[in-house]
N, C-alpha and C positions, 0 to 999 in steps of 0.2 A: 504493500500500500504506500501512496506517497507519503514522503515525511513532511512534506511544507503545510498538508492542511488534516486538522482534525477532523474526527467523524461526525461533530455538528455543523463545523465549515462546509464540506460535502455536502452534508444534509440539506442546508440553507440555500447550495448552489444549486442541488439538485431540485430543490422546492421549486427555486424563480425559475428553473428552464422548464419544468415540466407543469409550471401553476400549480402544482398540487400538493398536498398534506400528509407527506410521509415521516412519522415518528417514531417508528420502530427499527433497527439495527438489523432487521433480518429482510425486512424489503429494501431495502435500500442497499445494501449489500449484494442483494439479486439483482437490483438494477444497473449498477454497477461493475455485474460480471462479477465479484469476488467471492469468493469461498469466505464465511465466517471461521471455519476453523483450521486453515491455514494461512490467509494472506492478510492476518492484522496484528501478527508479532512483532512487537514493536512500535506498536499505533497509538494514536492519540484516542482513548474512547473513554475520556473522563466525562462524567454526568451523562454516561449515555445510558439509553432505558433498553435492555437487555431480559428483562426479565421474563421467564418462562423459556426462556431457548433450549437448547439443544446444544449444547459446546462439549460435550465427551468427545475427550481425545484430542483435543483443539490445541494449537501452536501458541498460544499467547507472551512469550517470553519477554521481558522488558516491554509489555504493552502498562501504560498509563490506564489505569481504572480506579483512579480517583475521584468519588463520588459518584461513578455508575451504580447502576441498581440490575442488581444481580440477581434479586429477590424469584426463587424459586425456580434459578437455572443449571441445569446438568452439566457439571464441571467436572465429570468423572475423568481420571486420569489426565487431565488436561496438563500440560505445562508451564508454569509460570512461576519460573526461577525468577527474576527482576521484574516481578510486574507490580505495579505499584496499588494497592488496597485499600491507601487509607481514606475511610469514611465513605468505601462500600456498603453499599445497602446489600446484605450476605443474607439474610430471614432464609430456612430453610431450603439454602441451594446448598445441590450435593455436589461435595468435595473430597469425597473420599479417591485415595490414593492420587491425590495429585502430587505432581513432581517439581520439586524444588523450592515447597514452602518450612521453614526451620520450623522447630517445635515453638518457638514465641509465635509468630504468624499464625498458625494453626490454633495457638490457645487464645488467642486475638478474635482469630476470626470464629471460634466456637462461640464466645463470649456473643459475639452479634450475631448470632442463631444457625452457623452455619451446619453441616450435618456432615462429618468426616464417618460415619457408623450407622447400621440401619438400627433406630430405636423407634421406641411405639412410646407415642407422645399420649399421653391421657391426662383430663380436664382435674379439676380438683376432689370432685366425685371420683372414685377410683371404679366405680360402676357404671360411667358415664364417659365413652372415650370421643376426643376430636371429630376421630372419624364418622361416628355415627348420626354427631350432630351434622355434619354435612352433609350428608344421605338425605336428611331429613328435608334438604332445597327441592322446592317442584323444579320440576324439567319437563321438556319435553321432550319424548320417544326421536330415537334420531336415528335414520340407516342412511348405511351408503347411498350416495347418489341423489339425497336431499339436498335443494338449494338451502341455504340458511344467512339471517343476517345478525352477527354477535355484535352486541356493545360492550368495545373496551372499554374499559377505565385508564384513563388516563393521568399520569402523575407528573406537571412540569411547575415544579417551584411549588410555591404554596398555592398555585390553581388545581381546580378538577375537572376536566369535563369528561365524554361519553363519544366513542371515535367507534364509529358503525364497522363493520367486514362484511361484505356479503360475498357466500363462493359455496362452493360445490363440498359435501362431505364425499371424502376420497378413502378414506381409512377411519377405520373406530380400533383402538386399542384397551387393553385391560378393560376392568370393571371395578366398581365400588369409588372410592373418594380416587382412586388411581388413572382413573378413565379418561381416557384423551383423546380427540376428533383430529385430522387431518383435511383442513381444507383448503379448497384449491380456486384461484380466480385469476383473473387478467388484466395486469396492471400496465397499460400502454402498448397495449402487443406483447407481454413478458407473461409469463406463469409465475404464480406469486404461491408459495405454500406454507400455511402456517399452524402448529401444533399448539392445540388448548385443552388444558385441563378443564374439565365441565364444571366443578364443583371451585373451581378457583375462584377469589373474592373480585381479581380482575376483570373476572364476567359479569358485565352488570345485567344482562340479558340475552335470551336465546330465542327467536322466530323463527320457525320453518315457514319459508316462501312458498316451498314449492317440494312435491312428496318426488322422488324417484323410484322409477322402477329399474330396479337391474339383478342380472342373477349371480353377480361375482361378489364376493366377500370387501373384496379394497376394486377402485377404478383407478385403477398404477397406469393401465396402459391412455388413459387420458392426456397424460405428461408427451405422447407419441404423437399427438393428432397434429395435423396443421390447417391452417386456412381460418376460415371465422365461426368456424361451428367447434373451434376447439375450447375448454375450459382446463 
């Protein structure tokens, strides 16, 4: 990645050429042609909003992640000997067996919620776990091939607001508070894919658009189509 501009310099430049309202690290990345988990070791992605990703395995070494929100992103094995953490937003991103953080770092980053060990987190009621109260969110029934339109939540400074997605369910993975959707849309002519936990606080809402019918478990070979009928 270049080194003369950050990942919200990018972002800003990418915003004015294409008029549009991209906030997330994983579209914009797409847009970009770059790999998230090889070509930003060593990049500027301080205060970037990260959360929920997908980084197992990922190169990050002497990347700047100061102030990013990292909040409930998969940092399995990832690398990050010199990268910089401090006043990471870490809440429940997994970090186990990553490479190159000393035992201070690691008790640092436990300290701000991080999860280097699979443990089962339960409420004060020792009868009453997390997970269940989660369970307990209405949803809506969701299969492959449904259009859907999610409201993120959005977190920039001390604002809130609510940043729609509409796209295709491509995959449904695991079940219970573990359950995560795979979907897919078209951002300028580009295929945009994005992985959300259902029962995450991030969702502030779920709509099915539009019901599909299909007889395959995942639409992987969707990603193959071209022309305008592709999603």
């Amino acid at each position: 990645m270049a080194e003369s501009a950050s990942f919200n310099e990018l972002d800003s430049l990418l915003g004015e050429t294409l008029d549009s309202d991209i906030t997330n690290f994983f579209e914009l990345a797409a847009m970009l042609g770059l790999d998230p988990k090889r070509d930003f070791a060593g990049a500027d992605l301080s205060g970037t909003d990260i959360a929920e990703g997908d980084l197992a395995g990922a190169d990050l070494t002497g990347t700047d992640l100061r102030g990013a929100n990292l909040s409930s992103t998969n940092l399995q094995k990832a690398k990050l000997s010199g990268a910089l953490l401090d006043n990471a937003r870490v809440h429940q991103a997994v970090m186990t067996n990553c490479v190159g953080l000393s035992k201070t770092q690691k008790d640092d980053l436990k300290k701000r919620g991080a999860i280097f060990e699979a443990a089962s987190v339960r409420n004060t009621d020792p009868n009453v776990s997390i997970e269940s109260e989660k369970l307990e969110r209405n949803l809506p029934t969701l299969h492959v091939g449904d259009t859907v339109r999610l409201g993120i939540v959005i977190q920039a400074g001390g604002k809130r607001r609510i940043q729609p997605y509409e796209g295709t369910v491509i995959a449904i993975h695991n079940s219970g508070l573990n359950q995560t959707i795979t979907v897919r849309r078209l951002f300028q002519g580009i295929g945009v894919e994005r992985v959300f936990r259902l029962r995450s606080p991030r969702i502030a809402s779920i709509k099915v658009l539009r019901r599909g019918r299909t007889r395959r478990a995942k639409l992987l070979s969707s990603r193959r189509r071209k022309g305008k009928g592709r999603a």
